[in-house]
OpenMM code with the backbone's topology and positions (N, CA, C; nanometers):
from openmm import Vec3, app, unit

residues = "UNK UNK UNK UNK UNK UNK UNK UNK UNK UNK UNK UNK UNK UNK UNK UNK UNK UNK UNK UNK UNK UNK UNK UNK UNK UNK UNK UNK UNK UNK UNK UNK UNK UNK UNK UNK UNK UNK UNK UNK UNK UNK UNK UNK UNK UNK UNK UNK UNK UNK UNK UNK UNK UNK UNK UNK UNK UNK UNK UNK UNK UNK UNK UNK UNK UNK UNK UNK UNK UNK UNK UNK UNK UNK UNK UNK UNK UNK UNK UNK UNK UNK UNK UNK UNK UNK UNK UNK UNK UNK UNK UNK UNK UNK UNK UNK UNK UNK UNK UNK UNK UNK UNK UNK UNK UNK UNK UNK UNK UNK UNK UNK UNK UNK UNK UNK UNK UNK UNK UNK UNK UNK UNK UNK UNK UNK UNK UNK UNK UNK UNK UNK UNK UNK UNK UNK UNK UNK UNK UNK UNK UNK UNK UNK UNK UNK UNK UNK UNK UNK UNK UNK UNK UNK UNK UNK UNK UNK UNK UNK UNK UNK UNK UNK UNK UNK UNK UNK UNK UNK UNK UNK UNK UNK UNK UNK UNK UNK".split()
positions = [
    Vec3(3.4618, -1.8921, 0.9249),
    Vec3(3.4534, -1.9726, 1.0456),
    Vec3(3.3641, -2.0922, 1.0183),
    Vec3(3.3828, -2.2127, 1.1165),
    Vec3(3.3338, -2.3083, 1.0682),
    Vec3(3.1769, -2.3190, 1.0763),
    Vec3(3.1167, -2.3771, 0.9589),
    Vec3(2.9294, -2.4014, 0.9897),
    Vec3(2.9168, -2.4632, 1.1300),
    Vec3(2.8122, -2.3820, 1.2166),
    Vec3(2.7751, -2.3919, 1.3365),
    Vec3(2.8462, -2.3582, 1.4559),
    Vec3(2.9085, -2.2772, 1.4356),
    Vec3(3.0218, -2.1999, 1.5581),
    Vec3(2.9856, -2.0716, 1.5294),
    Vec3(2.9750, -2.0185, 1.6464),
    Vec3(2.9185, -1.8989, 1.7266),
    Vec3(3.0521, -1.8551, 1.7804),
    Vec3(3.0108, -1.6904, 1.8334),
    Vec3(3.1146, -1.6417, 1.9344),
    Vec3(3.0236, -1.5603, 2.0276),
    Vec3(3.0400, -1.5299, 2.1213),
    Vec3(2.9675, -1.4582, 2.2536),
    Vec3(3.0059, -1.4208, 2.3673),
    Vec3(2.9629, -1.3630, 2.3676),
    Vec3(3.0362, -1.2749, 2.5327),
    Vec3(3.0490, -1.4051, 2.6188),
    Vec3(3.0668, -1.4582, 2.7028),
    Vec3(3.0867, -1.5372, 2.8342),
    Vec3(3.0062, -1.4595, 2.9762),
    Vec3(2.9575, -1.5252, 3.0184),
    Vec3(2.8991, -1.5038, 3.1772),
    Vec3(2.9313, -1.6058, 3.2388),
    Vec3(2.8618, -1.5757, 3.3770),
    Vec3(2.9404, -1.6569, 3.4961),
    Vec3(2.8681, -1.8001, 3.4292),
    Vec3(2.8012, -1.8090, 3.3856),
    Vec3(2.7474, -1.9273, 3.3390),
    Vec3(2.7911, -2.0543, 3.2405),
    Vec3(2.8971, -1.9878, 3.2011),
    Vec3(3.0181, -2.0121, 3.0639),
    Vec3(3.1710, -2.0653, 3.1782),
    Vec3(3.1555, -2.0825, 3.3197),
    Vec3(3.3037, -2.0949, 3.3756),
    Vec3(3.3540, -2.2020, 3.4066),
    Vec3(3.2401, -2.3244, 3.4248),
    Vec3(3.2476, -2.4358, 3.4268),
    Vec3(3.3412, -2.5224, 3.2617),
    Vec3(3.2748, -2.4571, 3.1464),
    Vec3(3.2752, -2.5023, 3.0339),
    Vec3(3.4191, -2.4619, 2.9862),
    Vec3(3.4288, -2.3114, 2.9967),
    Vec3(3.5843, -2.2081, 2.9853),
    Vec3(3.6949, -2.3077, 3.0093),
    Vec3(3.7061, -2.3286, 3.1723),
    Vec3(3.7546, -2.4184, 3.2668),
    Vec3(3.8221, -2.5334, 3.2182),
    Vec3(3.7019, -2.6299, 3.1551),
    Vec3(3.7221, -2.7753, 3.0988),
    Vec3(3.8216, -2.6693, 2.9981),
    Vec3(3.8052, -2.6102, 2.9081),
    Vec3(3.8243, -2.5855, 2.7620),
    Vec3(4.0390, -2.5551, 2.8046),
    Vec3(4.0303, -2.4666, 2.8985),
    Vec3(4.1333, -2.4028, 2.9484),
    Vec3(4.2674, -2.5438, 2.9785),
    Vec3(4.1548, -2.6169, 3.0772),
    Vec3(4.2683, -2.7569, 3.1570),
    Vec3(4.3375, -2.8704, 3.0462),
    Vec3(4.2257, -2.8685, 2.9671),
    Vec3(4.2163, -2.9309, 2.8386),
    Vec3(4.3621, -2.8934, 2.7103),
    Vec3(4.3455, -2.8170, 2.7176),
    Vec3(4.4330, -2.7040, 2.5825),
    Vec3(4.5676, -2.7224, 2.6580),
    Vec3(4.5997, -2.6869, 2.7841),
    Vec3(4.6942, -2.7431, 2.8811),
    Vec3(4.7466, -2.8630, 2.8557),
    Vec3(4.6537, -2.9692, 2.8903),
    Vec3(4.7272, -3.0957, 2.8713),
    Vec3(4.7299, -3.1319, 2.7113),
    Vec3(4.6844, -3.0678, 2.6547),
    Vec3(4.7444, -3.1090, 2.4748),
    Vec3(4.8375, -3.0249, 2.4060),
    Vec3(4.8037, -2.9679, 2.4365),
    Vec3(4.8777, -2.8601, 2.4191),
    Vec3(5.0344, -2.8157, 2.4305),
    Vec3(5.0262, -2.8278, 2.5577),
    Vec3(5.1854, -2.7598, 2.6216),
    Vec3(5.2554, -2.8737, 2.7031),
    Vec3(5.2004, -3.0265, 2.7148),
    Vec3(5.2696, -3.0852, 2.7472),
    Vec3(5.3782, -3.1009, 2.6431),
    Vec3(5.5130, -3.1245, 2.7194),
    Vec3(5.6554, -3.1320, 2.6427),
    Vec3(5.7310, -3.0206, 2.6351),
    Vec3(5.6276, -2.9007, 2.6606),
    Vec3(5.6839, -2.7479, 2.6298),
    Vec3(5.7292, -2.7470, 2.8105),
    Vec3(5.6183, -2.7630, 2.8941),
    Vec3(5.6656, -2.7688, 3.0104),
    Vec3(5.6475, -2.8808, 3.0941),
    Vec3(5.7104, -2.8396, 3.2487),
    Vec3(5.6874, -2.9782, 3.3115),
    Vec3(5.5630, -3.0177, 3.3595),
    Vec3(5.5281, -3.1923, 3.3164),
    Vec3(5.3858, -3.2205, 3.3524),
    Vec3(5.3576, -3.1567, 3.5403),
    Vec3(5.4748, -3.1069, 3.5888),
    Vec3(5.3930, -3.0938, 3.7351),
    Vec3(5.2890, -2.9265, 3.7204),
    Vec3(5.3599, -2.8547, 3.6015),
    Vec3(5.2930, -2.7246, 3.5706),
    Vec3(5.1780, -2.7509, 3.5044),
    Vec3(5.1281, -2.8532, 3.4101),
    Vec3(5.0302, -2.8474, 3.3757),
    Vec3(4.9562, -2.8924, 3.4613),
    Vec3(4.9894, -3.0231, 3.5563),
    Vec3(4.9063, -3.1062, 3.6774),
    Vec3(4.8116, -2.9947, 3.7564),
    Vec3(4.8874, -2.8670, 3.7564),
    Vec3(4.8538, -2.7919, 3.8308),
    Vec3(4.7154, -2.7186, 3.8042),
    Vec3(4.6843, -2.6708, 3.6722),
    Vec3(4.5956, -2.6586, 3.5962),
    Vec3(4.4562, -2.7478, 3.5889),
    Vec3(4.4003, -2.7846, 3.6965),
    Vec3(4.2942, -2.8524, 3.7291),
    Vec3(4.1438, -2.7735, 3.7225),
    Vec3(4.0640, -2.8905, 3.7095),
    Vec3(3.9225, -2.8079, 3.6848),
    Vec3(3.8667, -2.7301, 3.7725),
    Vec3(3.9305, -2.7904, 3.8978),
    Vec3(3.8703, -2.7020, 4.0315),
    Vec3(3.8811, -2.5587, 4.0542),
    Vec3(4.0601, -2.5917, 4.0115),
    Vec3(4.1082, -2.4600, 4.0410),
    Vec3(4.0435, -2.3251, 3.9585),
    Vec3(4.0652, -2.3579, 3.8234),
    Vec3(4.0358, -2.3122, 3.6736),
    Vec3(3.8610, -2.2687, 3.7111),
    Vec3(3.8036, -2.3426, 3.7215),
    Vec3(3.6328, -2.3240, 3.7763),
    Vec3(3.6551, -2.2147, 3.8399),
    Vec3(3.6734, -2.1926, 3.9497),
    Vec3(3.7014, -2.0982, 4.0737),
    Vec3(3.7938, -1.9537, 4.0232),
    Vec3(3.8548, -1.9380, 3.9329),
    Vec3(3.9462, -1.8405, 3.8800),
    Vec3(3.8456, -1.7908, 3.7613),
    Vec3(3.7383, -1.9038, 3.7361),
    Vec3(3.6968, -1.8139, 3.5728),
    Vec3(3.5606, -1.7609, 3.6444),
    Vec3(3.4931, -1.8409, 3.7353),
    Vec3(3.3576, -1.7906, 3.7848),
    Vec3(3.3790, -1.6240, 3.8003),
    Vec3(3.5254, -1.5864, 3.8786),
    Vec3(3.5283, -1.4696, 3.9387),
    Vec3(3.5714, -1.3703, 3.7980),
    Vec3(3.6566, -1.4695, 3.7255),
    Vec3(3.7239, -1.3725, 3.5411),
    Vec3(3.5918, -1.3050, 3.4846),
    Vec3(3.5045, -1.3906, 3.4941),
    Vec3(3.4082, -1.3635, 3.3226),
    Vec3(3.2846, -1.2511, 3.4126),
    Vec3(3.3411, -1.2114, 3.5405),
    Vec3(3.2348, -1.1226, 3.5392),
    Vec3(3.3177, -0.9593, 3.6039),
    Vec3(3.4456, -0.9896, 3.5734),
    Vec3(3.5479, -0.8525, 3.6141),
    Vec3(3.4822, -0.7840, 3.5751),
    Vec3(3.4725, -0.6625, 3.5864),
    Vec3(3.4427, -0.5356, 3.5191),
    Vec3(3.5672, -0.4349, 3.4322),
    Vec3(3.5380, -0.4388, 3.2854),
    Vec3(3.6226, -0.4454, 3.1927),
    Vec3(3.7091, -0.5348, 3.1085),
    Vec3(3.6942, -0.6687, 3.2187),
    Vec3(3.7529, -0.8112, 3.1490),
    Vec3(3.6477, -0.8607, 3.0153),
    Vec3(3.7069, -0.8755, 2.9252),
    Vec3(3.6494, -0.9078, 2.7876),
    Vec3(3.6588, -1.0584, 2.7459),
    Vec3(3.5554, -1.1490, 2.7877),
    Vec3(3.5432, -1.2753, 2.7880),
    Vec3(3.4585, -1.2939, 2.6811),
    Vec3(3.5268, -1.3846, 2.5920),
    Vec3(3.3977, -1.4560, 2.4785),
    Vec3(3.4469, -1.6079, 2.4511),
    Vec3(3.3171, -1.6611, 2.4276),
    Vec3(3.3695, -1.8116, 2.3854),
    Vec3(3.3177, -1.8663, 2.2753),
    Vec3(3.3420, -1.9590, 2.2346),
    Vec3(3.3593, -2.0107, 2.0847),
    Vec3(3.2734, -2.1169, 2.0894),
    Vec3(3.1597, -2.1456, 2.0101),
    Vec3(3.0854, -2.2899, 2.0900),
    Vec3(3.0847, -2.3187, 1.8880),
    Vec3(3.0690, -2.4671, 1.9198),
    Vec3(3.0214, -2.5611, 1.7927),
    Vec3(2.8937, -2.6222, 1.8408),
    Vec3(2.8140, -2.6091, 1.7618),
    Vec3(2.6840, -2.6888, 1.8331),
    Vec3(2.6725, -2.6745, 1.9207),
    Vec3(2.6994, -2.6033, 2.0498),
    Vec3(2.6154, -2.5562, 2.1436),
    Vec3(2.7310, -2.5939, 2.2166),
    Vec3(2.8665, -2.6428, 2.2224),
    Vec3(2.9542, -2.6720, 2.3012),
    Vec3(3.0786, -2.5798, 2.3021),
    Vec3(3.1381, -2.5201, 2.4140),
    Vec3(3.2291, -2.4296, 2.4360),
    Vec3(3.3361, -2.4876, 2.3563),
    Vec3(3.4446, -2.4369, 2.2849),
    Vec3(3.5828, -2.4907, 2.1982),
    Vec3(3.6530, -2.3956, 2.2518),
    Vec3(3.6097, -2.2895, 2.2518),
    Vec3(3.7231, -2.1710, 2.2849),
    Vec3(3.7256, -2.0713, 2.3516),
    Vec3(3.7814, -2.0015, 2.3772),
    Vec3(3.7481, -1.9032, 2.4304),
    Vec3(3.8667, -1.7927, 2.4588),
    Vec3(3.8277, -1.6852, 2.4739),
    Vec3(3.9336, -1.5628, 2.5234),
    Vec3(3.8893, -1.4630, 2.5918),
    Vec3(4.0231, -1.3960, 2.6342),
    Vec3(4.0035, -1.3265, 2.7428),
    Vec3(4.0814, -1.2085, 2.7405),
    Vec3(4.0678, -1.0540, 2.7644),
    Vec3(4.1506, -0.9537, 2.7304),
    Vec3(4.0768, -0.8168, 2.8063),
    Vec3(4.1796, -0.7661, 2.8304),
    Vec3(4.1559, -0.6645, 2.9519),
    Vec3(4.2338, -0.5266, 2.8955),
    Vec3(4.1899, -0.4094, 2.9261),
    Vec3(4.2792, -0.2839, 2.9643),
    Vec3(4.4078, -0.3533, 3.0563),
    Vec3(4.5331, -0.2842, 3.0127),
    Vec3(4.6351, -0.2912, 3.0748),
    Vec3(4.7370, -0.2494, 3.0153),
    Vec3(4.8481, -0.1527, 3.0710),
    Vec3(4.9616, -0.1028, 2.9933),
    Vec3(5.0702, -0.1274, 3.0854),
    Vec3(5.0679, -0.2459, 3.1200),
    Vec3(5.2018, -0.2748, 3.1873),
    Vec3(5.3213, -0.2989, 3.0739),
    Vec3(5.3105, -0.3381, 2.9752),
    Vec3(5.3747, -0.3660, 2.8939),
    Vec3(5.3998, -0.2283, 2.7905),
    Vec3(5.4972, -0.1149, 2.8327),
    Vec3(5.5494, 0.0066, 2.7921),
    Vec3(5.5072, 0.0009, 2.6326),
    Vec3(5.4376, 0.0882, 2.5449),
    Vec3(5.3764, 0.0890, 2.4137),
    Vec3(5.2212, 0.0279, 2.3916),
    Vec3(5.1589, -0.0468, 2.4912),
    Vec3(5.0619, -0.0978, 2.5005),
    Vec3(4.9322, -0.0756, 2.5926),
    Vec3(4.8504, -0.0725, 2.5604),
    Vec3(4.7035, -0.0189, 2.6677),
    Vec3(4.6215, -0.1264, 2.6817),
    Vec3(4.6424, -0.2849, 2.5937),
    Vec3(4.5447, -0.3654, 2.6670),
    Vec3(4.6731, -0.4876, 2.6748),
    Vec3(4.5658, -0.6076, 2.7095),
    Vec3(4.6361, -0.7713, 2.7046),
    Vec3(4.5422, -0.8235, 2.7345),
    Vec3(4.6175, -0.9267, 2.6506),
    Vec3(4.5319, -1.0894, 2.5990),
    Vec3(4.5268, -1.1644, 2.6927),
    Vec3(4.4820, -1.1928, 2.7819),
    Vec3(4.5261, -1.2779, 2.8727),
    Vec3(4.4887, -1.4024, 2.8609),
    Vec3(4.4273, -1.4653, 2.7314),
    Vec3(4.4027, -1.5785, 2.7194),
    Vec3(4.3308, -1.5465, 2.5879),
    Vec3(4.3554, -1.7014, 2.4602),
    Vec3(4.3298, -1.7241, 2.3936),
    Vec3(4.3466, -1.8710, 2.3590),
    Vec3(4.2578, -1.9896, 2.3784),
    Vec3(4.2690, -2.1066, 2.3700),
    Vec3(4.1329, -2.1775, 2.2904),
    Vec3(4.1877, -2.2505, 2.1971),
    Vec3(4.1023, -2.3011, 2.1165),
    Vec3(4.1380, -2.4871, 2.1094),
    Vec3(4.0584, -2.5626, 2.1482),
    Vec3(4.0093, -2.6927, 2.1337),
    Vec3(4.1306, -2.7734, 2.0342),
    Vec3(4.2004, -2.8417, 2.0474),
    Vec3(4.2846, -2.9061, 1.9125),
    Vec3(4.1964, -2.9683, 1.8050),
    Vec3(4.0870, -3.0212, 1.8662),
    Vec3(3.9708, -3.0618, 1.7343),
    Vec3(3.9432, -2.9603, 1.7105),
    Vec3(3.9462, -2.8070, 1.7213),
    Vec3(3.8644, -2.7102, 1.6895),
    Vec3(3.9067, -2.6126, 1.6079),
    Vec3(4.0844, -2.6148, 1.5788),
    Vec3(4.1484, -2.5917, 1.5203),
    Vec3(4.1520, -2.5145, 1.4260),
    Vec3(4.2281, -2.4804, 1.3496),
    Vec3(4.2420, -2.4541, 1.1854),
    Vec3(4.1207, -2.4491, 1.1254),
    Vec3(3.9951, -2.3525, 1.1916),
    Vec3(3.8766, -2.3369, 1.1322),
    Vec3(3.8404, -2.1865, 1.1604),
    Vec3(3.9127, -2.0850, 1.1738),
    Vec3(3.9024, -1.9577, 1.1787),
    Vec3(3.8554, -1.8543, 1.3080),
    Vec3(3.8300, -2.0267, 1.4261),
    Vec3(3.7144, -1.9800, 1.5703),
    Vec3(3.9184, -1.8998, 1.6126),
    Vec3(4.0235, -1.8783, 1.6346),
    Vec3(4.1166, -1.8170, 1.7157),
    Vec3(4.0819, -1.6875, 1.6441),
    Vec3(4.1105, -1.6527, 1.5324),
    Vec3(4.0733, -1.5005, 1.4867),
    Vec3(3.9347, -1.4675, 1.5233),
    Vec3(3.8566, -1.5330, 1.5333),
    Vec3(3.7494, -1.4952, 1.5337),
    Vec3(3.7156, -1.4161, 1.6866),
    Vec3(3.7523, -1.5085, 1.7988),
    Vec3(3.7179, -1.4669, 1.9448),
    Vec3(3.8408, -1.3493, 1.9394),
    Vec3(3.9576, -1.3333, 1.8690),
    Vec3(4.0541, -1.2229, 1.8807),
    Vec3(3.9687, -1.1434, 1.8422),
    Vec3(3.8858, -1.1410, 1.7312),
    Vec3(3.8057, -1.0150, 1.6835),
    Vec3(3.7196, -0.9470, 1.7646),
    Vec3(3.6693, -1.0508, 1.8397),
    Vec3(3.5546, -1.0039, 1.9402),
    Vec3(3.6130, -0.9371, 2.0628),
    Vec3(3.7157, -1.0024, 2.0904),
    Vec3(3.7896, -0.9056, 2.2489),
    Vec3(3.8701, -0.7968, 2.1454),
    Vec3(3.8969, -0.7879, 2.0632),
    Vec3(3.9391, -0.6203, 1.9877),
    Vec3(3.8424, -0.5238, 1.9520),
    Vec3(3.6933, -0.5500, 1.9370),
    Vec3(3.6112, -0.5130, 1.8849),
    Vec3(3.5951, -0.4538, 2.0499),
    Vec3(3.5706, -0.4918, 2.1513),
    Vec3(3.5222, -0.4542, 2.3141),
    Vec3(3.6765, -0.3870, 2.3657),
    Vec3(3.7470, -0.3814, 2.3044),
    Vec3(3.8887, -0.2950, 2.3443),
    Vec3(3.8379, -0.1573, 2.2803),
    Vec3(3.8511, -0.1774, 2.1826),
    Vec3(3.8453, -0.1058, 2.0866),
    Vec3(3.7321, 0.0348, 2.1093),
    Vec3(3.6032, -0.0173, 2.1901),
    Vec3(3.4751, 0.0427, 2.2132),
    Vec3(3.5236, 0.1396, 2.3564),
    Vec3(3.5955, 0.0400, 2.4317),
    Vec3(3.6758, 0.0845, 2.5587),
    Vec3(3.7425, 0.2093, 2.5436),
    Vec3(3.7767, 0.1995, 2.4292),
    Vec3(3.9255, 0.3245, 2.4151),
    Vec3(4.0453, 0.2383, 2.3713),
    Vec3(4.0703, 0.0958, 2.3824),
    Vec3(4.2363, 0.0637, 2.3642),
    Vec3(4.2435, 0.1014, 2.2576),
    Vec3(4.4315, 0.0674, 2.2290),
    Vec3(4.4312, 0.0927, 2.0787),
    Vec3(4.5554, 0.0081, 2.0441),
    Vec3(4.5900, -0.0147, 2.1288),
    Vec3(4.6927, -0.1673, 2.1352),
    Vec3(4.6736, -0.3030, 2.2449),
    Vec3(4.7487, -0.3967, 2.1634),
    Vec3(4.7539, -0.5086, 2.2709),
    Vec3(4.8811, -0.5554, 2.2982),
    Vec3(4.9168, -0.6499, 2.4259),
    Vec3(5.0218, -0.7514, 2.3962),
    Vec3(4.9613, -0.8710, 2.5069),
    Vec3(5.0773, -0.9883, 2.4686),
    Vec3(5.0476, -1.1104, 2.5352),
    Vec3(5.1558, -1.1812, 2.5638),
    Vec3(5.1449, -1.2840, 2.6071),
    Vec3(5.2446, -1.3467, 2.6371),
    Vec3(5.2243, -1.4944, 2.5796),
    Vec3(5.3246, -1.6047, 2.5782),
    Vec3(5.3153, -1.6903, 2.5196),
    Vec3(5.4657, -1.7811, 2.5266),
    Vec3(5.4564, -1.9178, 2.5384),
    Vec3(5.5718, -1.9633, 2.5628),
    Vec3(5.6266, -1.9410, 2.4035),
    Vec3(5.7583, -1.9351, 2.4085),
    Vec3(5.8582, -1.9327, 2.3000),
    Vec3(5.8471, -2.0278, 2.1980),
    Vec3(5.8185, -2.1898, 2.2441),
    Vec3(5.8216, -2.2935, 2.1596),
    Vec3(5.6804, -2.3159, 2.1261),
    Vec3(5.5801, -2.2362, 2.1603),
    Vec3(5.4373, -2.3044, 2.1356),
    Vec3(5.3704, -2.2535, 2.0104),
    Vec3(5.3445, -2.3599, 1.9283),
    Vec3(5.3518, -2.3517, 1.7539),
    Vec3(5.1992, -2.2281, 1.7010),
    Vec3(5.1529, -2.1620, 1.8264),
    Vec3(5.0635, -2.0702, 1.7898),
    Vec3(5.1483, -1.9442, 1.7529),
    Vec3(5.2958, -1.9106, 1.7598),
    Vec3(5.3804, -1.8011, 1.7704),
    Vec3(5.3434, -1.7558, 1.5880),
    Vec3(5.3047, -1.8716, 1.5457),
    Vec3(5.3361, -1.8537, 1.3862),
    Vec3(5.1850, -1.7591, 1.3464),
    Vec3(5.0852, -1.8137, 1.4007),
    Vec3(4.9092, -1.7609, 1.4010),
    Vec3(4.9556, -1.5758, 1.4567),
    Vec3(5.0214, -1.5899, 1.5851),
    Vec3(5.0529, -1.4728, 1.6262),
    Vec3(5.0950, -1.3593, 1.4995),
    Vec3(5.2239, -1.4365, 1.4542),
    Vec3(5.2619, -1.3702, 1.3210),
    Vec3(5.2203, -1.3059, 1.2039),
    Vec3(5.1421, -1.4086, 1.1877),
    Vec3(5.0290, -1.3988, 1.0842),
    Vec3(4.9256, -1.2668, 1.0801),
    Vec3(4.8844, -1.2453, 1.1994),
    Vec3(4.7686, -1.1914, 1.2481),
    Vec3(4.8307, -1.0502, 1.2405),
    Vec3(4.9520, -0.9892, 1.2666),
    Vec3(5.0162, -0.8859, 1.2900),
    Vec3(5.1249, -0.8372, 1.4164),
    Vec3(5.1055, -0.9675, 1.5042),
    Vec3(5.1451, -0.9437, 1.6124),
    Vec3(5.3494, -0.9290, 1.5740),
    Vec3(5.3793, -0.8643, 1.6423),
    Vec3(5.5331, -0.8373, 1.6497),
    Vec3(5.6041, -0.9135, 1.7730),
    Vec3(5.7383, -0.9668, 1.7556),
    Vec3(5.7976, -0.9905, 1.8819),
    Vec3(5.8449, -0.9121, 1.9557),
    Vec3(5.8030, -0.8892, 2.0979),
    Vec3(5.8092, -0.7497, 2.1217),
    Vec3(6.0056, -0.8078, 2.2315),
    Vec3(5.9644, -0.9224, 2.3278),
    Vec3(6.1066, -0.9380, 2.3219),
    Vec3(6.0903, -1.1081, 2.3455),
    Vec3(6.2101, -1.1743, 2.4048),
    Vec3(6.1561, -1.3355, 2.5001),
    Vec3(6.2391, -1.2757, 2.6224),
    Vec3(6.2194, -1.3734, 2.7040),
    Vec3(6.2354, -1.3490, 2.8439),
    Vec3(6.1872, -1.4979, 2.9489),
    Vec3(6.2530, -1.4895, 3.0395),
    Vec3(6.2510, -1.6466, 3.1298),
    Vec3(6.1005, -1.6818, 3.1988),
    Vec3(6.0409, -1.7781, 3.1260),
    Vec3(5.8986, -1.8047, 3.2234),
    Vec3(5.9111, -1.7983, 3.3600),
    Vec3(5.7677, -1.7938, 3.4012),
    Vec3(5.7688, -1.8212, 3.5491),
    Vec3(5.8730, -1.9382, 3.6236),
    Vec3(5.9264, -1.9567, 3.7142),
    Vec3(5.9901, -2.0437, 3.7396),
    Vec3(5.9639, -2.1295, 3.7773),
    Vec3(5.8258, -2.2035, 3.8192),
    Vec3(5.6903, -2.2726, 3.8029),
    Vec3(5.6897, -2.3329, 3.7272),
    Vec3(5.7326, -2.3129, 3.5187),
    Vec3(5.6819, -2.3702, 3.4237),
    Vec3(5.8475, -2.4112, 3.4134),
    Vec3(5.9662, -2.4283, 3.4866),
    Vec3(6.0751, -2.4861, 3.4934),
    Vec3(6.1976, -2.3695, 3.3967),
    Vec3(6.3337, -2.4165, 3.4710),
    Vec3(6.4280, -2.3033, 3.4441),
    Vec3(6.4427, -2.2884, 3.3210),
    Vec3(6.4352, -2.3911, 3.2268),
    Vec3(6.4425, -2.3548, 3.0467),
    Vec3(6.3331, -2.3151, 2.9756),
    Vec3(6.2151, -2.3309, 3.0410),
    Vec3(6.1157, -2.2487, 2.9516),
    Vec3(6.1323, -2.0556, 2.9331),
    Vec3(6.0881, -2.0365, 2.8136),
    Vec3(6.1060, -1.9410, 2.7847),
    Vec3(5.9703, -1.8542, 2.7499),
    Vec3(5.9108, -1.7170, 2.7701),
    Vec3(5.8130, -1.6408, 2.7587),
    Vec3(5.8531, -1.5503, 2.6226),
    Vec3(5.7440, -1.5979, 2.5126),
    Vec3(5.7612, -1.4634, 2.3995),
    Vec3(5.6761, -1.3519, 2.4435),
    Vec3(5.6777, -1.2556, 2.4387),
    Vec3(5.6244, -1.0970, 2.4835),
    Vec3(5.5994, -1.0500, 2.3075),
    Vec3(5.4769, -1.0722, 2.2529),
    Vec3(5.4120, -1.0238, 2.1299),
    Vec3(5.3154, -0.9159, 2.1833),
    Vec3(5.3357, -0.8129, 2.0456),
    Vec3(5.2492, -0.7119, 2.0648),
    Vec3(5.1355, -0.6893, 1.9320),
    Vec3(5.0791, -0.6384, 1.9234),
    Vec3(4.9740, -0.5580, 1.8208),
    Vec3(4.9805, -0.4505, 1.8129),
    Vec3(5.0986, -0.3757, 1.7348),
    Vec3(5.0417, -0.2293, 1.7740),
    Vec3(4.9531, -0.1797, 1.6938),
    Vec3(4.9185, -0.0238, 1.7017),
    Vec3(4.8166, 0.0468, 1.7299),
    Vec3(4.7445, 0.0142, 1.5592),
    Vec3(4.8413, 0.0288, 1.4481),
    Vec3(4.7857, -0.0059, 1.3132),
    Vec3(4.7148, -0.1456, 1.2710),
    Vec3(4.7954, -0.2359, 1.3303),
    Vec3(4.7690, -0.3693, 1.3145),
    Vec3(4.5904, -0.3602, 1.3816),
    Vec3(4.6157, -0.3645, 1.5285),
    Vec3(4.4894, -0.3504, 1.6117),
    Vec3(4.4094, -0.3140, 1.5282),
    Vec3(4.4077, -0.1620, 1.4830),
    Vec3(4.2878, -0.1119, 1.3978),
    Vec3(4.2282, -0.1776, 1.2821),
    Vec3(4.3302, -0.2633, 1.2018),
    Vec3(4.2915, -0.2824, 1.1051),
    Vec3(4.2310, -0.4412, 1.1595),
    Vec3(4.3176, -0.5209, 1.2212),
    Vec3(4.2440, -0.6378, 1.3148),
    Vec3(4.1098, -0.6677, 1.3223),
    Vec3(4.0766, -0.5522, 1.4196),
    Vec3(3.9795, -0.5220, 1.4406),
    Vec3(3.8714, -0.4478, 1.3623),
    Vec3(3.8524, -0.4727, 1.2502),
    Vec3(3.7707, -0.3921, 1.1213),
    Vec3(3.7545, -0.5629, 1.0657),
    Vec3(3.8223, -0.6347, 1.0912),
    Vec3(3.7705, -0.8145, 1.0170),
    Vec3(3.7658, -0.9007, 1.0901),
    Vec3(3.6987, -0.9894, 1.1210),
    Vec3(3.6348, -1.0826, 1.1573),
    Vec3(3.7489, -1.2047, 1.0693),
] * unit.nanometer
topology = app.Topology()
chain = topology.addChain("A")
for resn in residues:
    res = topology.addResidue(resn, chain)
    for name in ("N", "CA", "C"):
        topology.addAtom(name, app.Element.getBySymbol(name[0]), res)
């Protein structure tokens, strides 16, 4: 990971920063994948107000990624087996486009597997649009395509949702490296 990047739990104190990091990754991110009125939507206000109440759930696994003392990333992952073969989800993993290709996405994955892991999980899955060029990092990491399926109808009728999983071997071993 890169010299001077940290990873750490998140508190309510981290939701302001999350927030920016979240609205941000949005508009660089996934514009083109969906329609600018879905990302428009994704504002600091809103995002502020959704993470103040996230990063202090009980069992929600929040950590963020700072460079020099500034938030880049951050993630988010919970118990949950809605997804048949699976006992947790990712519900967020977003890293800075300057912040990139420097090891901070595995790294905050390590840390919400490492607090699954302590929990009891022993799998994950997530979701993720179809065309968004992190599917390949997903790959990499161990994750499987578990199926695709039609986004919200919000993010417009041709977007598409990949459904990736971790199962239980991958996880373990995941979670043993940093």
């Amino acid at each position: 990971m890169h010299t001077g990047s940290s990873i750490r739990r998140a508190d309510r104190g981290d939701a302001q920063a999350i927030a920016r990091v979240h609205v941000q990754v949005w508009h660089e991110s996934f514009r083109g994948m969906v329609p600018d009125r879905a990302i428009d939507q994704h504002t600091l206000e809103s995002r502020r107000a959704n993470w103040s109440e996230w990063v202090v759930r009980e069992n929600w696994f929040t950590h963020v990624a700072e460079i020099d003392r500034a938030v880049v990333g951050f993630a988010c992952a919970f118990p949950d087996s809605a997804e048949a073969g699976y006992d947790a989800y990712l519900n967020t993993l977003y890293v800075l486009q300057t912040a990139q290709q420097r090891g901070i996405a595995r790294a905050l994955l390590h840390a919400a597997i490492k607090d699954l892991r302590a929990y009891g999980c022993e799998s994950m899955w997530w979701l993720t649009l179809k065309e968004n060029p992190a599917c390949a990092f997903y790959e990499r990491i161990g994750g499987v395509v578990v199926r695709d399926q039609p986004a919200p109808a919000e993010l417009g009728k041709d977007v598409v949702d990949r459904v990736f999983g971790l199962p239980p071997e991958a996880f373990a071993c995941f979670g043993d490296h940093a």
